[in-house]
C-alpha positions in Angstrom: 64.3 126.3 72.4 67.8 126.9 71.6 69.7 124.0 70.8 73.0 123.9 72.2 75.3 122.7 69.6 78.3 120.8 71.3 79.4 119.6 68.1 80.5 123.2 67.0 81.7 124.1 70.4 84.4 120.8 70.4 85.6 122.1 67.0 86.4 125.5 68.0 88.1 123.9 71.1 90.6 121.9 69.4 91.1 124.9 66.5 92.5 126.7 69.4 94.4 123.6 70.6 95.5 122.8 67.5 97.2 126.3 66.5 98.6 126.3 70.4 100.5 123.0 69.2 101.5 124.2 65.8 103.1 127.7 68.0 105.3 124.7 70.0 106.2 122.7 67.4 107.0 126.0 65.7 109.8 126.9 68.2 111.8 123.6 68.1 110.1 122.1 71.0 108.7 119.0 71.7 105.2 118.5 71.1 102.4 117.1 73.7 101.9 113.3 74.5 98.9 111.1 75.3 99.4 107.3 76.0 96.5 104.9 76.1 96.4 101.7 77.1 93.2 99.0 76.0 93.0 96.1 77.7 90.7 93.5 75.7 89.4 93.2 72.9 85.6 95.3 73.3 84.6 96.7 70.0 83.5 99.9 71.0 86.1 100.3 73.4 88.6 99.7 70.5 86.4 102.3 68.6 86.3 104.9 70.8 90.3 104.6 71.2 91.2 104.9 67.7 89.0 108.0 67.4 91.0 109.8 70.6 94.3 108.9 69.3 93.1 109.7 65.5 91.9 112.9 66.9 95.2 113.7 69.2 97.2 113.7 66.1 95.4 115.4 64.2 95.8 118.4 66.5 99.5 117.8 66.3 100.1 116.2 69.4 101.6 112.8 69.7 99.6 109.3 70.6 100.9 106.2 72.1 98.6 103.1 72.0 99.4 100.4 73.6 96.4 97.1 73.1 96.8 94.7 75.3 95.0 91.1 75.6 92.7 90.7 78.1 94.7 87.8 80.1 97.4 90.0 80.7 98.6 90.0 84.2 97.6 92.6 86.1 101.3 92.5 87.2 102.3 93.5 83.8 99.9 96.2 83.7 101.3 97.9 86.5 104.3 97.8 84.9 103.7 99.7 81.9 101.6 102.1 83.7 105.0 102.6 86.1 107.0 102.7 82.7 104.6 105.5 81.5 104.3 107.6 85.1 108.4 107.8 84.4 108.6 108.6 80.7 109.6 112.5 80.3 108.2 112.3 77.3 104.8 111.1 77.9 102.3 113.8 79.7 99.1 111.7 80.2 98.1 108.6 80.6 94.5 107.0 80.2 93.4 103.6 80.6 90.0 102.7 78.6 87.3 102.1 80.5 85.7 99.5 81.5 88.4 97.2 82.3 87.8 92.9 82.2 85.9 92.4 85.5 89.0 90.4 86.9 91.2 93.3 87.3 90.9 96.1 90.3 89.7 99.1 88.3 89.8 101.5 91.1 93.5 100.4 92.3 94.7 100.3 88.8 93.8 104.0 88.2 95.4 104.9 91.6 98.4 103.7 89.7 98.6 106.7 87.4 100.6 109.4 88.4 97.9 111.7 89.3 100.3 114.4 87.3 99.6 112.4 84.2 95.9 111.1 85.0 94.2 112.5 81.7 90.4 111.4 82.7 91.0 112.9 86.6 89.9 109.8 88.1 92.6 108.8 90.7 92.1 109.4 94.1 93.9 112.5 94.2 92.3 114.8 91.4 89.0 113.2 93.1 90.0 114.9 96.3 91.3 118.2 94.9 88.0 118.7 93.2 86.1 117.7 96.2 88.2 120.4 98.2 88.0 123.1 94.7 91.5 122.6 93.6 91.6 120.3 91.0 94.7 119.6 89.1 92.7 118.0 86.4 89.6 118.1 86.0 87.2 115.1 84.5 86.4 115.0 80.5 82.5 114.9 80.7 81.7 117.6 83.9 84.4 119.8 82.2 82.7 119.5 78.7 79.3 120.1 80.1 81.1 123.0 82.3 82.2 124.8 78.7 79.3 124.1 77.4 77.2 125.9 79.8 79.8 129.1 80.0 80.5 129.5 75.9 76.3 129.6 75.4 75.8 132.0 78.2 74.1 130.3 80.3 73.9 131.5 84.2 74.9 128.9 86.7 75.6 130.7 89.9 72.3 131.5 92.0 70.6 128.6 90.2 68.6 125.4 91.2 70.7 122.4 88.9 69.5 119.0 89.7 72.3 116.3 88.5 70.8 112.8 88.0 73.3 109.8 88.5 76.2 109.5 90.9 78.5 108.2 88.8 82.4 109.0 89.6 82.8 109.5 85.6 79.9 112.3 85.2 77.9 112.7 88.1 79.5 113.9 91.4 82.4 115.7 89.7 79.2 117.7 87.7 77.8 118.1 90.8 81.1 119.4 92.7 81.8 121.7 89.7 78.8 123.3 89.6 79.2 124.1 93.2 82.3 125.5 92.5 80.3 127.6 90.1 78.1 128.7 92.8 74.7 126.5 91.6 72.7 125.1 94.1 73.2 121.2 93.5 70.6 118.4 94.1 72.2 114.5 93.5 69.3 112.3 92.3 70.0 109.2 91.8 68.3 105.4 91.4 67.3 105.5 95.0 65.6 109.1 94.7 62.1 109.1 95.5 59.6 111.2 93.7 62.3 112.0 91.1 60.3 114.4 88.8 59.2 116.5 92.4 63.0 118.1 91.6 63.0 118.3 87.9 60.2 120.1 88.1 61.7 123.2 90.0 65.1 122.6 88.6 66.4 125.7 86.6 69.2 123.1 84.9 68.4 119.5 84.2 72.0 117.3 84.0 70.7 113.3 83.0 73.6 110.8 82.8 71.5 108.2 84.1 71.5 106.1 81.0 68.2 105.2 80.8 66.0 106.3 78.2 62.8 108.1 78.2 63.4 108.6 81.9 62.2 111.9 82.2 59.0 113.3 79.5 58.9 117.1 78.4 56.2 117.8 80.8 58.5 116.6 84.1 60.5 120.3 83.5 60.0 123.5 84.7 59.1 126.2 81.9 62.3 127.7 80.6 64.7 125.3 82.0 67.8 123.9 80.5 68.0 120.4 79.5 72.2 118.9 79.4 71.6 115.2 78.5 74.4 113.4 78.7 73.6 110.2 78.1 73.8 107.8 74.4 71.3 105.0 74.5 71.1 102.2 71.9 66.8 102.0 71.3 65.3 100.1 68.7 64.4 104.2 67.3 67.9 104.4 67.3 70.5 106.8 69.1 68.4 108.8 72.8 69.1 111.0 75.5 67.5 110.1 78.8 65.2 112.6 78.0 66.0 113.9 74.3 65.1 111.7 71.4 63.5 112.8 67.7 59.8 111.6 70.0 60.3 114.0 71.9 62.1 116.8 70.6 59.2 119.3 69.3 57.1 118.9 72.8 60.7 119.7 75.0 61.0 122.8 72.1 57.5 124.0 73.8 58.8 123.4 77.1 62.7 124.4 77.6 65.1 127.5 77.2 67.6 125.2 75.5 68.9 121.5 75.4 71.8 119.8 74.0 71.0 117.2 71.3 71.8 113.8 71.3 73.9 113.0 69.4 76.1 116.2 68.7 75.5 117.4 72.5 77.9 116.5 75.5 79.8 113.9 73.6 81.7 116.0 71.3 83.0 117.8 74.1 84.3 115.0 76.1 87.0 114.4 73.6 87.4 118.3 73.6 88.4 118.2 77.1 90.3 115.0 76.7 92.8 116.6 74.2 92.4 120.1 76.6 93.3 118.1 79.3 96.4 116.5 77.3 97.9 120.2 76.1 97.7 121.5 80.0 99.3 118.7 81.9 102.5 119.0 79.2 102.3 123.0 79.8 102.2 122.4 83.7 
């Protein structure tokens, strides 16, 4: 089994992001700009925003943050997020997810300028992918997208099978992978006989977030594993499927897998700072 290294992938991704940057800055222009906005105080939320703006900078581009308490008026939200949409300077805007329960998530997004949306989550990126015209295109399905085309492995013609429905991973994965020419079956919690499709599934995408959903043995021979999901077990860190238990019987089994960690989530903040550099070129 070949083990599909997403950690090397991301790096060579921002490289080539990086020296893009360093070519703009180079010719007295001004560089790209990601603003992120955290509402609350969640500790892995705050985590996972330091580590996008630590890594925006460090590819040369600038990073706004902007931590905000999680009373704040959802008045005053919009309000910066209108501030934002209007600030030349400022090319894309995320919001951390999730947001405190109290606010309207979906409507809150739909705020964005969906010129600026970096995660490709407001109505209208959701639409253009739907039609195969995305402006932007989600972190995750594009990370798992690259990862898939930069180890050579064939998509159109083949049987992928996308587990979770999710608006984050799953149907954009799906819709991209019909774009690529796949054919797609959705599972999902409600899907009956799950492992009935696994079995004749040529690519496996999990981002179900449960672990030890699947065992080696629910796979077809020679099938590709992309397990997208980071469980907390008392074993420590799993996949849905892929996990240091079960690791040498999916090596029998699969073609190649991504780990976990070092698979898909590398390349979500990949795409993230991908995502950033093309909204300021377009």
């Amino acid at each position: 089994m070949r083990i599909i290294d997403g950690k090397a992938c991301a790096q060579q991704i921002k490289q080539d992001i990086a020296k893009e940057v360093a070519t703009i800055a180079a010719r007295g222009l001004r560089v790209p700009q990601l603003a992120i906005i955290l509402v609350g105080d969640r500790e892995d939320s705050l985590s996972y925003v330091r580590n996008k703006a630590k890594t925006c900078q460090s590819l040369g581009m600038d990073c706004q943050t902007f931590l905000l308490p999680d009373d704040t008026p959802e008045a005053d939200l919009y309000q910066l997020v209108d501030q934002l949409n209007h600030d030349p300077l400022v090319d894309a805007i995320l919001i951390q997810l999730p947001l405190p329960d109290h606010y309207n998530s979906a409507k809150i997004l739909d705020s964005i300028d969906y010129r600026k949306d970096a995660d490709g989550l407001h109505l209208m990126n959701v639409g253009l992918l739907h039609l195969g015209e995305p402006y932007v295109m989600p972190c995750t399905p594009k990370g798992i997208l690259s990862l898939l085309t930069t180890n050579n492995i064939e998509v159109a013609g083949k049987h992928a099978v996308v587990i979770g429905r999710s608006q984050l991973v799953g149907e954009p994965t799906a819709q991209l992978l019909i774009r690529e020419n796949a054919t797609v079956t959705l599972c999902h919690s409600h899907t009956r006989n799950l492992t009935d499709f696994t079995r004749i599934a040529d690519i496996v995408i999990t981002a179900a977030g449960h672990p030890r959903l699947l065992q080696p043995e629910d796979f077809k021979e020679g099938a590709v594993l992309i397990d997208v999901a980071i469980n907390r077990t008392e074993e420590g860190l799993e996949g849905d499927v892929y996990s240091p238990r079960t690791r040498e019987a999916l090596e029998q089994r699969l073609s190649a897998a991504t780990p976990v960690p070092g698979g898909v989530g590398p390349m979500t903040i990949a795409m993230l700072m991908q995502n950033v550099l093309d909204m300021y070129k377009m």
